[in-house]
Every structure is written in C-alpha cells, then in structure tokens.
N, CA, C and O atoms as a GROMACS GRO file, in nm:
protein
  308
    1UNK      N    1  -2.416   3.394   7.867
    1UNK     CA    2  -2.392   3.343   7.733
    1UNK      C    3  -2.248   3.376   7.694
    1UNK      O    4  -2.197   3.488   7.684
    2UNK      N    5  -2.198   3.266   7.674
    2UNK     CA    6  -2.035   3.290   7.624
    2UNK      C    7  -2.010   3.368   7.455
    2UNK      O    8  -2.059   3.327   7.350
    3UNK      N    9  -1.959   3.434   7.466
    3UNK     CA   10  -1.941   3.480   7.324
    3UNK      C   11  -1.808   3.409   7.195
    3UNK      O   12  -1.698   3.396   7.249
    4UNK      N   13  -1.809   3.388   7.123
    4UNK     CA   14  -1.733   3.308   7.006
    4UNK      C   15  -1.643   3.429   6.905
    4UNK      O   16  -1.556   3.425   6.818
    5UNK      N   17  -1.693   3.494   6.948
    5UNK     CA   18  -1.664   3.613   6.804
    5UNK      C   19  -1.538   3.673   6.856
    5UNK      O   20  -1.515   3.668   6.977
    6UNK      N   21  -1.454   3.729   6.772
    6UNK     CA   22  -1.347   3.765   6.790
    6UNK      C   23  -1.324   3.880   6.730
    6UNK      O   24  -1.350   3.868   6.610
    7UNK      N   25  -1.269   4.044   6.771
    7UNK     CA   26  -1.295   4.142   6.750
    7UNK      C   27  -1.120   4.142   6.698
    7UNK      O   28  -1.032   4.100   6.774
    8UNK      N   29  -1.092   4.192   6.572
    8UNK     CA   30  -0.943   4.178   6.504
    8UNK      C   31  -0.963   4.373   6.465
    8UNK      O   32  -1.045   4.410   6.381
    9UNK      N   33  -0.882   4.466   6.535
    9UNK     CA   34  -0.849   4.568   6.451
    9UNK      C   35  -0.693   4.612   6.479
    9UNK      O   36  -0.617   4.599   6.575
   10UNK      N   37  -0.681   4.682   6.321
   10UNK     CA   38  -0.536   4.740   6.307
   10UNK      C   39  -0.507   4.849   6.390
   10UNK      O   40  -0.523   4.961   6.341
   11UNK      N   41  -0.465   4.839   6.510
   11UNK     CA   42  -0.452   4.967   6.553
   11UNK      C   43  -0.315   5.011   6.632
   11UNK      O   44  -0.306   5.115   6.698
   12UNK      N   45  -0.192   4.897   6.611
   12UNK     CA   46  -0.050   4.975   6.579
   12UNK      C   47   0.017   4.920   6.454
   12UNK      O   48  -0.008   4.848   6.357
   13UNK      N   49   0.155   5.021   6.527
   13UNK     CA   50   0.211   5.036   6.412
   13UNK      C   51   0.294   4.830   6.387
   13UNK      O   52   0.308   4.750   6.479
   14UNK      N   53   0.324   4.809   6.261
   14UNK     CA   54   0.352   4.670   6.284
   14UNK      C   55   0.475   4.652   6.361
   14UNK      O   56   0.524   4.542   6.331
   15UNK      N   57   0.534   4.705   6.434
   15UNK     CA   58   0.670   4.719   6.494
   15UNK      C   59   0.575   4.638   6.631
   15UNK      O   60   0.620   4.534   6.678
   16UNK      N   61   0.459   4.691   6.679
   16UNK     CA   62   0.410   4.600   6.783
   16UNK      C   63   0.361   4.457   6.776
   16UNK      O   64   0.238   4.452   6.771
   17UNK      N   65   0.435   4.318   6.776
   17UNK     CA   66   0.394   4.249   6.755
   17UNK      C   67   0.439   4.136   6.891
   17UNK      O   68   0.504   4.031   6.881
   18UNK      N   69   0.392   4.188   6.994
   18UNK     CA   70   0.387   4.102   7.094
   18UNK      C   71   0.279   4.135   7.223
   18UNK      O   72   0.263   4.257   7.233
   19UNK      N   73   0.199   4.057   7.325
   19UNK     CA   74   0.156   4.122   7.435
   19UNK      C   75   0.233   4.146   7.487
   19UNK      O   76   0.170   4.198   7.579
   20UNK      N   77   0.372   4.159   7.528
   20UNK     CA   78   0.435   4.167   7.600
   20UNK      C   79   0.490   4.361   7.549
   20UNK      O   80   0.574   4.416   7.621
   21UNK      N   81   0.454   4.410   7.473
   21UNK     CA   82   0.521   4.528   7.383
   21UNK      C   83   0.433   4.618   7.456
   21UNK      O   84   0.314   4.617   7.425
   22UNK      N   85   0.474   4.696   7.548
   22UNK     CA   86   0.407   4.850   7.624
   22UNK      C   87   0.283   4.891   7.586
   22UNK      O   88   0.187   4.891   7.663
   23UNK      N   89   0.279   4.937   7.442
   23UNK     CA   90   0.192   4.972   7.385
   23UNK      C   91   0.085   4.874   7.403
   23UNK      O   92  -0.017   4.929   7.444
   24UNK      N   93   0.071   4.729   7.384
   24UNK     CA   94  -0.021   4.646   7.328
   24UNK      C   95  -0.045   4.615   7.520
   24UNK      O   96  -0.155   4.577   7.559
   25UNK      N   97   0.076   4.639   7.626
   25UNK     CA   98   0.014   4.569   7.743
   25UNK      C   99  -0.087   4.710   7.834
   25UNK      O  100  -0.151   4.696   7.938
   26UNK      N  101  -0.071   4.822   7.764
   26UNK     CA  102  -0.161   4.919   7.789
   26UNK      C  103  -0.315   4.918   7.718
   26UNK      O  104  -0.422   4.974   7.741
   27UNK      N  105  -0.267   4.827   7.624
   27UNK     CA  106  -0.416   4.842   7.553
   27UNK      C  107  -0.472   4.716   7.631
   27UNK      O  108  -0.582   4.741   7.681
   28UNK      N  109  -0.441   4.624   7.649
   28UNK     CA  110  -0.467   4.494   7.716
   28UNK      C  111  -0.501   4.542   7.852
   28UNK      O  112  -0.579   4.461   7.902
   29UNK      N  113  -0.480   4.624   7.919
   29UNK     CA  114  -0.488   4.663   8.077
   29UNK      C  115  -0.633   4.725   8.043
   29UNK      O  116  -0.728   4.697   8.116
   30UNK      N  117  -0.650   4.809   7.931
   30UNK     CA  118  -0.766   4.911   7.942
   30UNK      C  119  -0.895   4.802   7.911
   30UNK      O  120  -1.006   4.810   7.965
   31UNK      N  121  -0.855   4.701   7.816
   31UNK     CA  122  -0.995   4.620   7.785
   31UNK      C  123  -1.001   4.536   7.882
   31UNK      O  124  -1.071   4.449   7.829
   32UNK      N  125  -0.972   4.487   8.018
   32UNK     CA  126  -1.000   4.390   8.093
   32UNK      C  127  -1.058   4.496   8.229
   32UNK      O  128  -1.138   4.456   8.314
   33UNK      N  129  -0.993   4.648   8.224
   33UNK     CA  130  -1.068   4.719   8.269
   33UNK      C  131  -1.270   4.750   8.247
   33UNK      O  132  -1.369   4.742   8.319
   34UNK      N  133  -1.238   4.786   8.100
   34UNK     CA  134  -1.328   4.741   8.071
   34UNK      C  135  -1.450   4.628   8.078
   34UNK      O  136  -1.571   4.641   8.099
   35UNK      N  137  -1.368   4.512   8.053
   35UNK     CA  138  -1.477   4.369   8.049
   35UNK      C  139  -1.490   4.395   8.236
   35UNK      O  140  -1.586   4.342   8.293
   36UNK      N  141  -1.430   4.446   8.285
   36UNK     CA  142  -1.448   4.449   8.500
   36UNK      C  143  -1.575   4.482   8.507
   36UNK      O  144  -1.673   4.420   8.549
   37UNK      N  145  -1.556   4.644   8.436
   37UNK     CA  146  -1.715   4.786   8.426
   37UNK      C  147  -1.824   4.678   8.389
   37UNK      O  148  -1.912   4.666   8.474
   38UNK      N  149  -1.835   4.588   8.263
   38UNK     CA  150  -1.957   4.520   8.233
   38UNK      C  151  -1.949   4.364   8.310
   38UNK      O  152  -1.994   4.264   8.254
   39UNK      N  153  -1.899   4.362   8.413
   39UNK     CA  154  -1.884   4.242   8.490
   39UNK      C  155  -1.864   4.128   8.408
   39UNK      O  156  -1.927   4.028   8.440
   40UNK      N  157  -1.769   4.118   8.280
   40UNK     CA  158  -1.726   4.024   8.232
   40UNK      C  159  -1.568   3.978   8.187
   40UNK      O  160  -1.473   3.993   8.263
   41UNK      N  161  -1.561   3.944   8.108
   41UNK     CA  162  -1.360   3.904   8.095
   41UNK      C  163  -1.306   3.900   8.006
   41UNK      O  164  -1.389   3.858   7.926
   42UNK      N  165  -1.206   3.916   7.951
   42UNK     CA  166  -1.147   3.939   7.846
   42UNK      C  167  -1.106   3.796   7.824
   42UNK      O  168  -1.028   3.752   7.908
   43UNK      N  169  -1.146   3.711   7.721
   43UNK     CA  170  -1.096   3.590   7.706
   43UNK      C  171  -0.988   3.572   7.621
   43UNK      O  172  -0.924   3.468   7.634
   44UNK      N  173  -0.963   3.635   7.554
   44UNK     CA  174  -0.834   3.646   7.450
   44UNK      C  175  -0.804   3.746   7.399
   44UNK      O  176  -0.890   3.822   7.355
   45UNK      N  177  -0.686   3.770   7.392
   45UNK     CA  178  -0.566   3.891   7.332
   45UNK      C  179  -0.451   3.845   7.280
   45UNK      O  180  -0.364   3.777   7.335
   46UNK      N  181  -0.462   3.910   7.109
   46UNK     CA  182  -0.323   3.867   7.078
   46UNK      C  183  -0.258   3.968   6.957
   46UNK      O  184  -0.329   4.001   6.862
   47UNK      N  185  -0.122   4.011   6.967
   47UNK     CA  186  -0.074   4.090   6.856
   47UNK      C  187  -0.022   4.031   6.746
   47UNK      O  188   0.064   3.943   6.750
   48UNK      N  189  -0.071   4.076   6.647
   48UNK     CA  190  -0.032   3.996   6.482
   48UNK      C  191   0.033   4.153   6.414
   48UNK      O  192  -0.042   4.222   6.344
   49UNK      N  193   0.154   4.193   6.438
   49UNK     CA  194   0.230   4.284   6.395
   49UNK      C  195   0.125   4.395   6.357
   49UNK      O  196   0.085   4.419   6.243
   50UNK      N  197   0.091   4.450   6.460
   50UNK     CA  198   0.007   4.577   6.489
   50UNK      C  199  -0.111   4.558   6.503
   50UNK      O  200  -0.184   4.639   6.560
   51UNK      N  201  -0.161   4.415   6.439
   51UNK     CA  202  -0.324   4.382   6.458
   51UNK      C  203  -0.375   4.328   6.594
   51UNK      O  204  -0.344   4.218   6.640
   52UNK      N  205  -0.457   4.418   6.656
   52UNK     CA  206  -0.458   4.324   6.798
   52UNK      C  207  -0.643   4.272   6.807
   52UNK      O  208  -0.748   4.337   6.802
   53UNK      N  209  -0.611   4.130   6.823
   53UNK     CA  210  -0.722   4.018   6.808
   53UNK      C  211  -0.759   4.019   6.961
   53UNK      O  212  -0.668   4.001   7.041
   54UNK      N  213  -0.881   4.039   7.005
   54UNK     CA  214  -0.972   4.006   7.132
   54UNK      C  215  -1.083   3.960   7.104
   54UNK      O  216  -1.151   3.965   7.001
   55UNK      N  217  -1.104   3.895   7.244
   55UNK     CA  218  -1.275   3.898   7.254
   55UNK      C  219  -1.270   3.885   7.388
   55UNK      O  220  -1.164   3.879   7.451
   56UNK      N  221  -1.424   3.879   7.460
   56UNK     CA  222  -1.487   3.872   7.575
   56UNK      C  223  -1.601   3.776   7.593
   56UNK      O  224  -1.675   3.750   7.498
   57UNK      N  225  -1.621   3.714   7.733
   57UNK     CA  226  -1.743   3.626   7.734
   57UNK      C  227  -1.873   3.731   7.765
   57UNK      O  228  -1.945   3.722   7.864
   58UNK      N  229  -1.885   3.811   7.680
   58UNK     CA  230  -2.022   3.875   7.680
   58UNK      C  231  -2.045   3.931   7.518
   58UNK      O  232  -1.977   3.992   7.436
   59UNK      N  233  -2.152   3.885   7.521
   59UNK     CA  234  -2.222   3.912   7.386
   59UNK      C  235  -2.237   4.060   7.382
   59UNK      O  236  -2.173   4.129   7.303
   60UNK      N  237  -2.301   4.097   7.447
   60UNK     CA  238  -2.334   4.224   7.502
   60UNK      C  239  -2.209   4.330   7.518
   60UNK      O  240  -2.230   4.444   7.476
   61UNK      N  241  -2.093   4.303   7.570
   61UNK     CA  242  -2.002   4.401   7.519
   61UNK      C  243  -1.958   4.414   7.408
   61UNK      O  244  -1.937   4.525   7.357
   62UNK      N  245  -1.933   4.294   7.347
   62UNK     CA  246  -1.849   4.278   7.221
   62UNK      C  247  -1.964   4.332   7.134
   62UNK      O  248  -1.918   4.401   7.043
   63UNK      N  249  -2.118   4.322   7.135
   63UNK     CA  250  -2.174   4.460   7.006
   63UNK      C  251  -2.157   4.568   7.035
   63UNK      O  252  -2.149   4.664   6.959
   64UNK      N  253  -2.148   4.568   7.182
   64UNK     CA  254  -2.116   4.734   7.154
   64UNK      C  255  -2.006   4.831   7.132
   64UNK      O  256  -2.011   4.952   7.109
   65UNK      N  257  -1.882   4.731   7.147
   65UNK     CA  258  -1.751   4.741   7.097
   65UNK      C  259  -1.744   4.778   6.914
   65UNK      O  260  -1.692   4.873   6.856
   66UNK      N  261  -1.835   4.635   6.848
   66UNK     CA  262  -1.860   4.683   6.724
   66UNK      C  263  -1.934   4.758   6.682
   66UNK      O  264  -1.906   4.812   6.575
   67UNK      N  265  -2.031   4.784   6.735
   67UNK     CA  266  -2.101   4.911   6.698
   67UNK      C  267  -2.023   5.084   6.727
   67UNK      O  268  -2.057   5.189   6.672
   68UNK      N  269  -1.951   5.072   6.792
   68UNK     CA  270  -1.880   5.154   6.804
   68UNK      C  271  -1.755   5.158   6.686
   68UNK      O  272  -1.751   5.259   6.615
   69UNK      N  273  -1.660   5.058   6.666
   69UNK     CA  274  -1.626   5.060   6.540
   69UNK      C  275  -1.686   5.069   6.381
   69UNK      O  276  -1.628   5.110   6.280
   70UNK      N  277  -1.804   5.023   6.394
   70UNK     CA  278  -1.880   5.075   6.257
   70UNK      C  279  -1.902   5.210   6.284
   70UNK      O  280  -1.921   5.284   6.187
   71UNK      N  281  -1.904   5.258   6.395
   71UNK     CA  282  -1.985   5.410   6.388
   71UNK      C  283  -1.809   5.495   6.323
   71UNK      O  284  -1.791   5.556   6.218
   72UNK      N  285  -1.739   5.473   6.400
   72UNK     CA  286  -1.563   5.492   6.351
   72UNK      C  287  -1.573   5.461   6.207
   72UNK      O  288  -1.667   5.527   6.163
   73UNK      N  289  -1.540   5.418   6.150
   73UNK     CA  290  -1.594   5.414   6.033
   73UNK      C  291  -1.673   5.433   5.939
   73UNK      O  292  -1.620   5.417   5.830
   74UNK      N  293  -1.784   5.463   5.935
   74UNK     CA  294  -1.890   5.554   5.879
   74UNK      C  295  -1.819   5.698   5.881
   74UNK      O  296  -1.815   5.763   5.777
   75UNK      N  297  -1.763   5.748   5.999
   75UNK     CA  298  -1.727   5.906   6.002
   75UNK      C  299  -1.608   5.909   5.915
   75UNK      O  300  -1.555   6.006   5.861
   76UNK      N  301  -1.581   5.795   5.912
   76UNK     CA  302  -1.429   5.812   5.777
   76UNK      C  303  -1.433   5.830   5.667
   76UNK      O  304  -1.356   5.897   5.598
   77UNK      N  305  -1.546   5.760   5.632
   77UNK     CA  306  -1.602   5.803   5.502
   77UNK      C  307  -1.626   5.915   5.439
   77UNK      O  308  -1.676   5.912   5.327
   0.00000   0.00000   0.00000
C-alpha cells in the first residue's frame, strides 16, 4: 500500500534550506536508511528553510514515525 501522507517537521535552523546543505543530506541518508530496515523507500524529501518535508511508500512506517513525534511532544508539555 502506497502511502500519500507527508511528514513536515521543523527541525533546522532556517539557514538550512536546501537537500543539498550537509546537515539536511545527513538527515536524508539516515531516513532512506531507515525506509531500507522496514524494506521500503523514501519517496520524497525536501527543505523549506529548516522545515524538512518527507514521506515513504509504507503506511506502516510513516505511523510509526508519527507516533513517535506525538510521543515528542506530549513530553514537552
């Protein structure tokens, strides 16, 4: 099952606003690592001045990606 949803968090500083920017091609290396571990793929990556937008063709990773960010959040509270 292909997934549609698109996972958007702030997580540099806005000075990073390219894939091509170290920071963002290390974070890009670790989630396709990732989508490998759950035998699926990273279908899109993109930096919006620190915001970096993904997703994957698995349903199944991408909740547990967000469930993991809601849980990040709850503890902030």
């Amino acid at each position: 099952m292909e997934s549609q949803g698109v996972i958007e968090v702030d997580l540099f500083s806005p000075e990073v606003n390219s894939p091509d920017h170290p920071e963002a091609g290390r974070f890009k290396k670790l989630l396709e690592e990732v989508a490998e571990e759950h035998h699926c793929h990273l279908t899109s990556f993109a930096i919006d001045h620190g915001t970096v937008l993904f997703s994957f063709d698995s349903d199944e990773l991408t909740a547990k990606i967000l469930a993991v960010l809601q849980d990040e959040r709850e503890n902030q509270d």
